[in-house]
C-alpha positions as CSV (number, residue, x, y, z in Angstrom):
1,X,1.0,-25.0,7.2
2,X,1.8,-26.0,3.7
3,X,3.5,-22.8,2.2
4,X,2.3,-20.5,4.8
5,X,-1.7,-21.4,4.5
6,X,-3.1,-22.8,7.9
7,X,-4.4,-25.8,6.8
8,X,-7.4,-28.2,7.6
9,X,-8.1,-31.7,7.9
10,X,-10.9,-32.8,8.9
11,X,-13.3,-31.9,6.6
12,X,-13.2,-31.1,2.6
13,X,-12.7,-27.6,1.7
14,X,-13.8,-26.4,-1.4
15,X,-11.7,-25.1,-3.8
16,X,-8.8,-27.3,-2.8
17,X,-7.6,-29.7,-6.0
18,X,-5.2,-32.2,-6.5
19,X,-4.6,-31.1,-10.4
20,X,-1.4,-32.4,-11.1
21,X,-1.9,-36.2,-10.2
22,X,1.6,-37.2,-10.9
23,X,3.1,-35.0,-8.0
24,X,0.6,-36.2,-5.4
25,X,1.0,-40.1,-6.2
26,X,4.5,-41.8,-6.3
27,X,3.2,-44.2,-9.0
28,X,4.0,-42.2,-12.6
29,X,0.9,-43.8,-13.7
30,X,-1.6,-42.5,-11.7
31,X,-2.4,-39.3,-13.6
32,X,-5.4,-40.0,-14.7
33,X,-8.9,-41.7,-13.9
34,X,-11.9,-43.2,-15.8
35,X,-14.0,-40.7,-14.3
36,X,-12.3,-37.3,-15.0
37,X,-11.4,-35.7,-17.2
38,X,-8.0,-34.2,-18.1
39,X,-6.1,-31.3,-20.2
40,X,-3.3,-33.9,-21.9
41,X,-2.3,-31.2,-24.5
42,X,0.9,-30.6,-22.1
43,X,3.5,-32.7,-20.9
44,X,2.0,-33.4,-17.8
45,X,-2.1,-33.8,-17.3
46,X,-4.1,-31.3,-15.4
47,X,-7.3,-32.4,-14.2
48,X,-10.3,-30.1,-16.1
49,X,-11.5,-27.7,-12.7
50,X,-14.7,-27.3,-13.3
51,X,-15.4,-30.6,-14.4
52,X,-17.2,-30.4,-18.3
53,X,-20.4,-32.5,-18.8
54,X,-20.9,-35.1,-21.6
55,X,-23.6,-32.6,-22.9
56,X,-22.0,-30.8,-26.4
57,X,-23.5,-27.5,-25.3
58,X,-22.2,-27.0,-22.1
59,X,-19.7,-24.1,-22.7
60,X,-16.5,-25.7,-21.1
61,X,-17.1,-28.3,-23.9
62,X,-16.8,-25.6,-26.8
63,X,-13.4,-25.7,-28.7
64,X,-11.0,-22.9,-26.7
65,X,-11.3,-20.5,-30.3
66,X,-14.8,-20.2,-30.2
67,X,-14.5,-19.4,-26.2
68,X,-11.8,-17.1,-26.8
69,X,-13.6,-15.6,-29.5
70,X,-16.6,-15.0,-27.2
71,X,-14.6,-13.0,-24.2
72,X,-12.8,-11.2,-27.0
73,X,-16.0,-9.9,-28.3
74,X,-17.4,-9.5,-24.4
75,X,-14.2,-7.2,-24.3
76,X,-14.1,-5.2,-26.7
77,X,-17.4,-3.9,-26.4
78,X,-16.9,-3.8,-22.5
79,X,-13.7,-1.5,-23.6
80,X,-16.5,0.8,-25.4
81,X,-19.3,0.5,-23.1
82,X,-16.6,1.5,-20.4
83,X,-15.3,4.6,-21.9
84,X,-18.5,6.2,-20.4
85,X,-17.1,6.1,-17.1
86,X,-14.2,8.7,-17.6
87,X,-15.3,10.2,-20.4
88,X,-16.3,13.7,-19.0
89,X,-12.7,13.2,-17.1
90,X,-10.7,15.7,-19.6
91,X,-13.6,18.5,-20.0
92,X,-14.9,19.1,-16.4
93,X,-13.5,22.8,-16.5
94,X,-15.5,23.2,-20.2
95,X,-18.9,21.6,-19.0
96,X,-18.7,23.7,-15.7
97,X,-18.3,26.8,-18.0
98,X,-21.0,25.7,-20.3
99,X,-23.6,24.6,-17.7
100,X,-22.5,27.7,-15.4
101,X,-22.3,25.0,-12.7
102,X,-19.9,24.0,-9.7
103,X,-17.2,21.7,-10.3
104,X,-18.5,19.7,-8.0
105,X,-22.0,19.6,-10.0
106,X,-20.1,18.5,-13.4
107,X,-17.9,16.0,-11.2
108,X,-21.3,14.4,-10.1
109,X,-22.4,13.8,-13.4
110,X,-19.5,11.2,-13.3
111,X,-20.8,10.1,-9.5
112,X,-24.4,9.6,-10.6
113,X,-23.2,7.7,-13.5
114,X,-21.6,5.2,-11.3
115,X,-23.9,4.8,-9.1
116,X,-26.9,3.9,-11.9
117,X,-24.5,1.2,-12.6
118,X,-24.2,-0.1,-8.8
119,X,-28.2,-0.1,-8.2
120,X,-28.8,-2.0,-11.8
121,X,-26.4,-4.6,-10.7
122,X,-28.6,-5.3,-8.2
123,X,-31.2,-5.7,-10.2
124,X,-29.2,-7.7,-12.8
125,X,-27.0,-9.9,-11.3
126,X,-30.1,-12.2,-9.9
127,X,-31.8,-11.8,-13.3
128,X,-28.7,-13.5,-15.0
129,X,-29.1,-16.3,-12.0
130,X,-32.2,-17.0,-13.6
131,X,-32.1,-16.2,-17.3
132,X,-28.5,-16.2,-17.9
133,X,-26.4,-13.6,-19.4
134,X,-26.9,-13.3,-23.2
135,X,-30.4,-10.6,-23.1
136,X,-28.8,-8.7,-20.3
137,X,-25.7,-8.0,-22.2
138,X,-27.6,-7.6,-25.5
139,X,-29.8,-5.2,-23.8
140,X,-26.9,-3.2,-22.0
141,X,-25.2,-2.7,-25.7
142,X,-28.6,-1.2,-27.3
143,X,-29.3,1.1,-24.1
144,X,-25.8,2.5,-24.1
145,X,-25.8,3.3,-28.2
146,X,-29.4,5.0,-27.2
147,X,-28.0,6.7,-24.5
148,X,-25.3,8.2,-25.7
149,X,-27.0,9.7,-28.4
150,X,-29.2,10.9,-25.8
151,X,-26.6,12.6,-23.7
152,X,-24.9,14.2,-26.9
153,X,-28.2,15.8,-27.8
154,X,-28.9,17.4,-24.3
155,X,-27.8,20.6,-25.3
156,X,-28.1,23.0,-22.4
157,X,-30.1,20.6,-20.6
158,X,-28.7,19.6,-17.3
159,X,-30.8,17.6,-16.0
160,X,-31.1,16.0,-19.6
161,X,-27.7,15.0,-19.9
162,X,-27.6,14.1,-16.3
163,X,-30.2,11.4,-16.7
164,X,-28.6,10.3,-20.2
165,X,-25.7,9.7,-17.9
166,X,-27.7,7.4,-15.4
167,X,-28.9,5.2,-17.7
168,X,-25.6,4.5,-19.0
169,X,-24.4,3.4,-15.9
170,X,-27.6,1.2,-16.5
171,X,-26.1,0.0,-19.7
172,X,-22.9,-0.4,-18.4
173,X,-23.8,-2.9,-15.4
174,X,-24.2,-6.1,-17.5
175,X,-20.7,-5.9,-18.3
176,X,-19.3,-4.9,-15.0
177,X,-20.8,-7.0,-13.1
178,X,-21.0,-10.5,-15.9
179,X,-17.8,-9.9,-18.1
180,X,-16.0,-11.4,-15.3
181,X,-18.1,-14.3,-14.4
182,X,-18.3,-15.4,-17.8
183,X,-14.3,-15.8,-17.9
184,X,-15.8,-18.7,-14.9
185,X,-18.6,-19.9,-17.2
186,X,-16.0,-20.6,-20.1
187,X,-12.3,-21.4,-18.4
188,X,-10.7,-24.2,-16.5
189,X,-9.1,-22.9,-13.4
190,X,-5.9,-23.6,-15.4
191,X,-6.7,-21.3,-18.3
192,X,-8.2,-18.2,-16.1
193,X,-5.4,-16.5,-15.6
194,X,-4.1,-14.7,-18.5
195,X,-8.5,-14.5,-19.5
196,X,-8.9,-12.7,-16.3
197,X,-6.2,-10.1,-16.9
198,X,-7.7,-9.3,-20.2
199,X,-11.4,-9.2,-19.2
200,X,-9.9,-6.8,-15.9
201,X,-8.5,-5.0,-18.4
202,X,-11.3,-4.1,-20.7
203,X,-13.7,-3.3,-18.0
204,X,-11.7,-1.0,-15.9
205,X,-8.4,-0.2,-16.8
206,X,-8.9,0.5,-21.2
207,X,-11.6,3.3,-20.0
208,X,-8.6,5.3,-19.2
209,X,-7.6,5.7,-22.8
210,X,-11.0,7.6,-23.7
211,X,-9.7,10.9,-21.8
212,X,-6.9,10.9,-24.4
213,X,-9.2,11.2,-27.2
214,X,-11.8,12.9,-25.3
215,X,-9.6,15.9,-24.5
216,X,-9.2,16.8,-27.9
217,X,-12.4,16.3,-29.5
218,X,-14.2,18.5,-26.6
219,X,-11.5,21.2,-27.7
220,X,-11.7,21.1,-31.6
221,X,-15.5,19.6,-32.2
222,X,-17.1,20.2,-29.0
223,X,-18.1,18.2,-25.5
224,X,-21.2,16.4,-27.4
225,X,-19.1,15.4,-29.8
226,X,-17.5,12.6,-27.1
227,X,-20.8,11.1,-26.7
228,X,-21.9,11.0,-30.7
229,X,-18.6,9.0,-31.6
230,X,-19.3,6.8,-28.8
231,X,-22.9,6.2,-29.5
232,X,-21.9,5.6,-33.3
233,X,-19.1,2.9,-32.3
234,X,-21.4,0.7,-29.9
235,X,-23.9,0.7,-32.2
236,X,-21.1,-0.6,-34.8
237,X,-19.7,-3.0,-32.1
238,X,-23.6,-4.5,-32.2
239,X,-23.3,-7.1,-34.2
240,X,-20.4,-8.8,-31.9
241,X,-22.8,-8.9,-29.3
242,X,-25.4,-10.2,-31.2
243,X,-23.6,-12.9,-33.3
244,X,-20.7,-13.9,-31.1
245,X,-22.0,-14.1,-27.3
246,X,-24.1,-16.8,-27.2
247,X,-25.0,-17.6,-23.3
248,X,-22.4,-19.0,-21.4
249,X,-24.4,-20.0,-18.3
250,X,-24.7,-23.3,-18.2
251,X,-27.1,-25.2,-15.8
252,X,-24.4,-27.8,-14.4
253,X,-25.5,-31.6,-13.0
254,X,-25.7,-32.6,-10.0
255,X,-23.1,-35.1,-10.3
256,X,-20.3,-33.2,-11.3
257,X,-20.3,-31.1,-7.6
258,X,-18.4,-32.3,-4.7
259,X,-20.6,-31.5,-2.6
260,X,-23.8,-34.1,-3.7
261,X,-23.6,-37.0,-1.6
262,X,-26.3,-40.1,-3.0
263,X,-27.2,-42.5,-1.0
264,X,-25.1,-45.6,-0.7
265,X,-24.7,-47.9,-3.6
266,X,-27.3,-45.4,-6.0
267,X,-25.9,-45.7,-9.3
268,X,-27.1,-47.0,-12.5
269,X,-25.3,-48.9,-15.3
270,X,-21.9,-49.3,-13.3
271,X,-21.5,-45.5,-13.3
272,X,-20.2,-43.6,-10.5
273,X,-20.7,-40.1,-9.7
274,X,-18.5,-37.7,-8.8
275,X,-18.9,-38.0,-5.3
276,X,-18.4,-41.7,-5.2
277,X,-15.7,-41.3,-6.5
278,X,-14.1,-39.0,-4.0
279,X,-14.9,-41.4,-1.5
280,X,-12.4,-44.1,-3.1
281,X,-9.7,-42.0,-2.0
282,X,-9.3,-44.2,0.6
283,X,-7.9,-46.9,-1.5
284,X,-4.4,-46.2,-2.3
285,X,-4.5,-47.6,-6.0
286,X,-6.7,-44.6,-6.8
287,X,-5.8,-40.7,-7.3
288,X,-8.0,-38.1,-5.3
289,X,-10.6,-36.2,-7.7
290,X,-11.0,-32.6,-7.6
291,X,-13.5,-30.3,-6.3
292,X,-15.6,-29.3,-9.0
293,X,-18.7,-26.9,-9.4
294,X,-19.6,-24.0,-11.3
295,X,-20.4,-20.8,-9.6
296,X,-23.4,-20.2,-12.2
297,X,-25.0,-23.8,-11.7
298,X,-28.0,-24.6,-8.9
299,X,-28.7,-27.6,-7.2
300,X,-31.3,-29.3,-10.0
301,X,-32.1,-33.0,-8.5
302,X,-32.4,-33.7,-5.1
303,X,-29.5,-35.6,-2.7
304,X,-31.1,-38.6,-2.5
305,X,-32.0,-38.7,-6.4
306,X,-29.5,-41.5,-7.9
307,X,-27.7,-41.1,-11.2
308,X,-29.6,-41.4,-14.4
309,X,-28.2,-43.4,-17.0
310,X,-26.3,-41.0,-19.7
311,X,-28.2,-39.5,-22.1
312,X,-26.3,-37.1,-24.1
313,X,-28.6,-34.0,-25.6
314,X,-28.5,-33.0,-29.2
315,X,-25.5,-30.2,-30.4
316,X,-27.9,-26.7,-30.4
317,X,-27.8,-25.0,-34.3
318,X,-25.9,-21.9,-34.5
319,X,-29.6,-20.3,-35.3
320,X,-30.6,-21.7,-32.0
321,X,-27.9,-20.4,-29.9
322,X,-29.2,-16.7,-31.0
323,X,-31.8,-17.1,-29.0
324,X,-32.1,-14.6,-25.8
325,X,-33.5,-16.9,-23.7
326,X,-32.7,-20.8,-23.7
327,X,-34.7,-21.5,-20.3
328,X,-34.1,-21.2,-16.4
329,X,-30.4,-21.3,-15.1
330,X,-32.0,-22.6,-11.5
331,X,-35.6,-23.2,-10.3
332,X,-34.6,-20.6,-7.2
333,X,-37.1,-17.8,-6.6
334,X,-36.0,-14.7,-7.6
335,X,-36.2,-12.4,-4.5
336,X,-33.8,-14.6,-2.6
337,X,-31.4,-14.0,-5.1
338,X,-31.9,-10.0,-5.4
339,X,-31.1,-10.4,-1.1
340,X,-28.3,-12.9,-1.4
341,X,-25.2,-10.3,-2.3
342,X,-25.8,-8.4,1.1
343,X,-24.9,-10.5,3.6
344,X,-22.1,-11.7,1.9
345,X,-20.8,-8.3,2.7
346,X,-19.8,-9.9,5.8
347,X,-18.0,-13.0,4.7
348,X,-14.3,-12.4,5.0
349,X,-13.3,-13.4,1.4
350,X,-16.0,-11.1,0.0
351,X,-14.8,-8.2,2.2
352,X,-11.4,-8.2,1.2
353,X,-11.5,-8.4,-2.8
354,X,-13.8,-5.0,-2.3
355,X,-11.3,-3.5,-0.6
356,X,-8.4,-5.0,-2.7
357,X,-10.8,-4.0,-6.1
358,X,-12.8,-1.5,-5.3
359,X,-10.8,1.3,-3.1
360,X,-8.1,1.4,-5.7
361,X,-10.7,2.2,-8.3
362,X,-11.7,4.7,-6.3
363,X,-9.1,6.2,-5.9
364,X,-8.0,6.7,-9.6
365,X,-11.6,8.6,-9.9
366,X,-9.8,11.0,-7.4
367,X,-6.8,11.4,-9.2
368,X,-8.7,12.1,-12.1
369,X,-10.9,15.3,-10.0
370,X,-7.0,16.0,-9.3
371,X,-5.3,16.6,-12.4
372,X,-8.5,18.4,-14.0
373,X,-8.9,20.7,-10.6
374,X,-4.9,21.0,-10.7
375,X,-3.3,20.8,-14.1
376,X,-6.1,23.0,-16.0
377,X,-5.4,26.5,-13.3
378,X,-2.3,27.6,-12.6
379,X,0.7,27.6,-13.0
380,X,0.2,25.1,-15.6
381,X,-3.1,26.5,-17.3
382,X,-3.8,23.1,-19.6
383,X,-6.1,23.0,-21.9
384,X,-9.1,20.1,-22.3
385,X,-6.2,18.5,-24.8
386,X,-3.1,18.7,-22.8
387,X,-5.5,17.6,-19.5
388,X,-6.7,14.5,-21.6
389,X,-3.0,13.5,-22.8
390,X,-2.2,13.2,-18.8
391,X,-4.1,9.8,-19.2
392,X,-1.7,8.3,-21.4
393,X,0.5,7.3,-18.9
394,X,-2.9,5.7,-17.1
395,X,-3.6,3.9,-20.3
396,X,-0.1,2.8,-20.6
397,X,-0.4,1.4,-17.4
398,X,-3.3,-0.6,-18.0
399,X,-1.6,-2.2,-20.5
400,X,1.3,-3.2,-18.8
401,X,-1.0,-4.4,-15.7
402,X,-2.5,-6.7,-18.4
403,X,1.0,-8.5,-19.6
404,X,2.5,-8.6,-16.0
405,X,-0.8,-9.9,-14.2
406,X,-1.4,-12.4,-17.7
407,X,2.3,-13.4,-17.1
408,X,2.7,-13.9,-13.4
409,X,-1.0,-15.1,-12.6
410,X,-0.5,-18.6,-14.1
411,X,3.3,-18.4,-13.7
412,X,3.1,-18.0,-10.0
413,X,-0.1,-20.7,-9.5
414,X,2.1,-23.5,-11.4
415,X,5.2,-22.9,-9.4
416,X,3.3,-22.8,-5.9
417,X,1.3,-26.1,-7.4
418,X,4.6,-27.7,-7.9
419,X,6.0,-26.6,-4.8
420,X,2.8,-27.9,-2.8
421,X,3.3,-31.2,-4.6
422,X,0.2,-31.1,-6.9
423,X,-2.2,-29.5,-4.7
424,X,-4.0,-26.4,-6.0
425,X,-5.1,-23.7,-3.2
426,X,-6.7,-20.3,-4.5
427,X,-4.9,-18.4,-1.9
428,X,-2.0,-18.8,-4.3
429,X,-3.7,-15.8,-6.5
430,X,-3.4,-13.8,-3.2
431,X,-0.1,-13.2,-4.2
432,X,0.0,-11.2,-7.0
433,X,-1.0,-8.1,-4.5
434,X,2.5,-8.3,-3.7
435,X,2.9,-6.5,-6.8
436,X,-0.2,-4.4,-6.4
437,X,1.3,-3.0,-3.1
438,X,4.8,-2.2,-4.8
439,X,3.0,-0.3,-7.8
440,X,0.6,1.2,-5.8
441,X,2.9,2.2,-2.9
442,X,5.1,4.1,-5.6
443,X,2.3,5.7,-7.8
444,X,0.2,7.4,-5.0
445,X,3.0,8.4,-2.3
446,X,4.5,9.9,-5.5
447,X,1.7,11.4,-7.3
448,X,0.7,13.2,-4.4
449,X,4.7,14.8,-4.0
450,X,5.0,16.2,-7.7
451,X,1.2,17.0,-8.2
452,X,1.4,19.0,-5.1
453,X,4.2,20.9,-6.7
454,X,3.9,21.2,-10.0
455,X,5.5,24.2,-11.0
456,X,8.6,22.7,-9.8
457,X,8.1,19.1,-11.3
458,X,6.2,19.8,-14.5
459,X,3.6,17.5,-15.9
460,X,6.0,14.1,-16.4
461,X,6.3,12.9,-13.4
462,X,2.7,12.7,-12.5
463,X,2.3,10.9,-15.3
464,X,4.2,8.7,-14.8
465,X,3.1,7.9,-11.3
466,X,-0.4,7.7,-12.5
467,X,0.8,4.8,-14.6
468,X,2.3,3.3,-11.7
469,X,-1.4,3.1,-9.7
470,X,-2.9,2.0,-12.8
471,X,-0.6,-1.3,-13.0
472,X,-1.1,-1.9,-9.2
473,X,-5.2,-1.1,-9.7
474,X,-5.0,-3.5,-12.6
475,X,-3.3,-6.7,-11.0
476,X,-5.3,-6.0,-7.6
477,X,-8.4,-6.4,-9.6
478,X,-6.9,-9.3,-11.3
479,X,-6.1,-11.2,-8.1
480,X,-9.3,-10.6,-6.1
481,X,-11.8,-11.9,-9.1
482,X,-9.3,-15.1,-9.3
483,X,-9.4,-15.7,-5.7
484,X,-12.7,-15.1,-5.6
485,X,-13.5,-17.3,-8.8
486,X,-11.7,-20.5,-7.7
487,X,-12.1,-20.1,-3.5
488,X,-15.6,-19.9,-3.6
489,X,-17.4,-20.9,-7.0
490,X,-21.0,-21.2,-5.5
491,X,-20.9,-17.7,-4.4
492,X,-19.1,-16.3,-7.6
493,X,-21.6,-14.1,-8.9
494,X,-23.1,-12.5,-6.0
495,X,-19.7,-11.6,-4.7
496,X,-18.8,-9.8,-8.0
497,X,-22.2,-7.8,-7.3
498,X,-20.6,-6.9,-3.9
499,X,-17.7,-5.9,-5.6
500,X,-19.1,-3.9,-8.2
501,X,-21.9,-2.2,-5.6
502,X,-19.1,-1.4,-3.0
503,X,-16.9,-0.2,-5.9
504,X,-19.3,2.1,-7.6
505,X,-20.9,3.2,-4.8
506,X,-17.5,4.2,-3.1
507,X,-16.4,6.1,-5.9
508,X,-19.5,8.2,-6.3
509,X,-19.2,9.5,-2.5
510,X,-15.9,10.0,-3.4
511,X,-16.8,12.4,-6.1
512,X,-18.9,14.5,-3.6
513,X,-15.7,15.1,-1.0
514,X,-13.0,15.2,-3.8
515,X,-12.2,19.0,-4.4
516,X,-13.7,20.2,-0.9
517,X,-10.5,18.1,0.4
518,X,-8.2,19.3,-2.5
519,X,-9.6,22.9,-1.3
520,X,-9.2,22.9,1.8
521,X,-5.4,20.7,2.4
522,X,-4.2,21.1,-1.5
523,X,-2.5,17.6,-2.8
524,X,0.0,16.2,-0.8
525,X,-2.0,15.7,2.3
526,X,-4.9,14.2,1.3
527,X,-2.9,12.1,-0.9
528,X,-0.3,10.8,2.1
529,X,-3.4,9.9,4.0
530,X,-4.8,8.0,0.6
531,X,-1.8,5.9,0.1
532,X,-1.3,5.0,3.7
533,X,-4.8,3.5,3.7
534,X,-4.1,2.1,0.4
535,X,-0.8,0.3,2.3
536,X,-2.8,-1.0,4.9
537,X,-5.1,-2.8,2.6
538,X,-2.8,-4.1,0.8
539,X,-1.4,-5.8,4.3
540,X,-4.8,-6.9,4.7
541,X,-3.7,-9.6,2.3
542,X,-1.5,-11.9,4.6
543,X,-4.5,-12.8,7.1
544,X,-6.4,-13.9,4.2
545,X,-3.7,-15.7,2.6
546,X,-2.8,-17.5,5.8
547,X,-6.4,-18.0,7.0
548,X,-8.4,-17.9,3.8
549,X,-8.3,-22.3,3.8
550,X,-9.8,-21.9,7.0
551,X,-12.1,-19.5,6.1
552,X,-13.9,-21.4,3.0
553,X,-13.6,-24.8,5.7
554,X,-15.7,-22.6,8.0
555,X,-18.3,-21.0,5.7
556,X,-18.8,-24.2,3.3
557,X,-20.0,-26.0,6.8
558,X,-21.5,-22.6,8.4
559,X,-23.3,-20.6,5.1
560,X,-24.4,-17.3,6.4
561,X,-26.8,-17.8,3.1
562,X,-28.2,-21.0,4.5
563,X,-28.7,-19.6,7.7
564,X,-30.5,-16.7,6.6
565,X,-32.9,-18.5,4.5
566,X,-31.6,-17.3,1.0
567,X,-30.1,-20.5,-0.4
């Protein structure tokens, strides 16, 4: 058991790589091979996980500004698209008042929201299989300007504004559920880490700003007034979308997956494929290859189809890669696709980065019912203003989440590399729940003790505590879509469409249950019962950790996808 993972044997297991060459070979030469290709702009060369093509358009082939400049822009208008989410977080009290409606009837309007974005991701996630990601996220930007204006002009229109808020969960699913994929599209494994973090970040944990802001326009200009200034700075943010996302899925070769086994002796020209050359590992003179494959990528030749000589395609215009479309991603029919995330709600892997992602998000959406259902009656009596400055410390948080999980991601995988002598296994990203169970552990076993009582500990310590859950929620999110990323790249994107259905829909029954409980038992209860769950899950951790090898040895030779029909 190297370093605490059981390990196995007898067959290849994806996701496993030998990326530092010069710790798995006593020779000091053998860090490299005519085959591969390497990162050399360090001391020591990493091998390139996934493995770029010879073609100049294939995204991992890009130079790293114009990459970084593409998930900067996917970011900052995921950061705007997002504020949607918790924008009403800071006025619920106002809106019920305006509307002459339950609390629970304005907190819904926040529930329906998120659960427009968990059915479109259903419907999106197979449509970017097939067509990429560029129109969806194009698309997703214009709705959301459109439906923001639409939610500001509702007036006393319920049902008006609670439609508007629908389709911007709509909007908003392109960039839950792709954001993070891309990071895959674009990244080595070596470079994901502190990518990740950011893309995280912008999609879940900067939303928690917009209360701040929110709170006191809804008190000095009016609730509508939240949805106008968003509308107006998406449709700002437009031109990012439209002139510096070009699509990042990339329809991968063949050749360049582990997993395609020619026949015998089937290569033209001298060349050797990937494969092939995984078989030489028997000779001792040459270093082991690494798994390679791309999560977006479909099987496009046949197994038994040999190697075509190299014919490199012409460098696309920058006119050209405007272009919404730029043809299929894979020649798989659609339907199977739409079908695929379900069952995968039963792979192990799968499972746990819902729970590890998705219940924490959840639970911040019951905080937030908390402090507007506690902190704007008495004895504090806030105002929309003061109610919308308790998410600084969330915000703060965020932040934080982003250095420390940017830091420790790739900090932690190179030590346990080096410590496993050059062999890269993605249950090494498991660990940075360690850090989500500390910060979570702290925030909601305190939160509920001084929100229960706050007459006697003020507004502060909340606060701060709320910051606390926002770090842990941030680097849980982190570690599950790296694990998740690198353990099982062929399953990448319907996985994040489990993870955004069960987190979505989760919170919106949440939303429906939220102030009955808070009714009925107050803070502290519900909130010791919360963070004991949250514990558990957490724990849930050291099983996959220790079994997770096992796990992708099992399911790459047993695909409940394959079974079923759907791959």
């Amino acid at each position: 058991m190297p370093l605490g993972i059981l390990d196995v044997r007898k067959h290849q297991v994806p996701g496993t790589v030998d990326i530092l060459e010069s710790e798995r070979s006593n020779d000091p030469t053998s860090t490299s091979h005519s085959n591969l290709k390497y990162d050399r702009s360090g001391s020591v060369p990493i091998l390139l996980v996934p493995q770029p093509s010879d073609d100049p358009n294939d995204p991992l082939n890009w130079p790293l500004w114009k990459r970084d400049l593409t998930l900067l822009a996917l970011s900052l208008v995921a950061v705007l698209c997002a504020t949607t989410s918790s924008i009403m977080a800071a006025g619920t009290v106002t809106l019920s008042r305006y509307y002459r409606k339950s609390f629970m009837s304005i907190a819904l309007l926040t529930g329906y929201h998120l659960c427009g974005t968990g059915i479109a991701g259903i419907l999106i996630v197979p449509t970017a299989r097939v067509w990429g990601k560029r129109h969806l996220f194009v698309l997703g930007h214009i709705l959301m300007v459109v439906s923001c204006a639409w939610a500001g002009g509702s007036g006393k229109n319920y049902q008006s504004l609670l439609w508007a808020r629908i389709f911007q969960g709509v909007a908003l699913a392109p960039f839950e559920a792709l954001v993070n994929a891309s990071v895959e599209d674009l990244f080595h494994v070596h470079q994901r880490g502190k990518r990740m973090a950011l893309s995280n970040v912008a999609v879940f944990g900067a939303a928690f700003l917009t209360p701040v802001a929110a709170g006191k326009i809804t008190k000095t200009m009016g609730w509508d007034w939240t949805f106008y200034f968003v509308a107006i700075f998406t449709a700002a943010a437009l031109p990012l979308t439209i002139f510096l996302v070009p699509e990042t899925a990339y329809r991968r070769p063949n050749y360049l997956d582990p997993n395609f086994k020619p026949a015998p002796a089937q290569f033209e020209d001298g060349q050797r494929t990937l494969s092939q050359t995984t078989e030489a590992k028997e000779d001792p003179e040459q270093p082991k290859p690494a798994s390679t494959s791309n999560g977006e990528s479909s099987l496009d030749v046949t197994r038994e189809e040999p190697v075509r000589p190299k014919v490199t395609p012409a460098k696309h215009s920058y006119i050209q890669t405007l272009r919404l479309f730029n043809g299929r991603k894979t020649d798989e029919e659609w339907w199977k696709l739409l079908l695929r995330p379900f069952p995968l709600f039963l792979h192990p892997a799968v499972l746990w980065a819902c729970l590890i992602q998705g219940v924490i998000i959840g639970w911040t959406v019951f905080i937030g019912v908390t402090l507007a259902a506690i902190f704007m009656s008495g004895p504090l009596w806030f105002e929309e203003d003061k109610t919308g400055y308790m998410y600084t410390g969330a915000f703060i948080g965020a932040m934080v989440g982003l250095v420390l999980s940017g830091l420790l991601s790739d900090s932690m995988n190179h030590l346990m590399i080096k410590l496993n002598k050059g062999r890269y296994e993605p249950e090494f990203r498991i660990l940075l729940v360690i850090f989500q169970l500390i910060f979570c552990g702290i925030g909601m076993y305190g939160f509920g003790i001084t929100a229960n009582d706050a007459a006697h500990y003020g507004w502060l310590p909340p606060d701060i505590f709320f910051c606390f859950v926002v770090i842990g929620m941030v680097m849980g999110a982190v570690a599950s879509a790296l694990y998740i990323v690198d353990a099982h790249r062929n399953i990448v994107i319907e996985a994040f469409t489990c993870m955004l259905i069960f987190k979505n829909i989760f919170s919106f029954v949440l939303t429906f249950y939220t102030y009955d409980w808070l009714v009925e038992a107050y803070v502290k209860k519900p909130f010791m019962a919360i963070s004991s769950i949250q514990v558990a899950i957490c724990a849930l951790s050291i099983p996959m950790y220790i079994f997770g090898k096992w796990n992708r040895s099992f399911f790459s030779r047993h695909d409940i996808l394959k079974l079923l029909g759907l791959w």
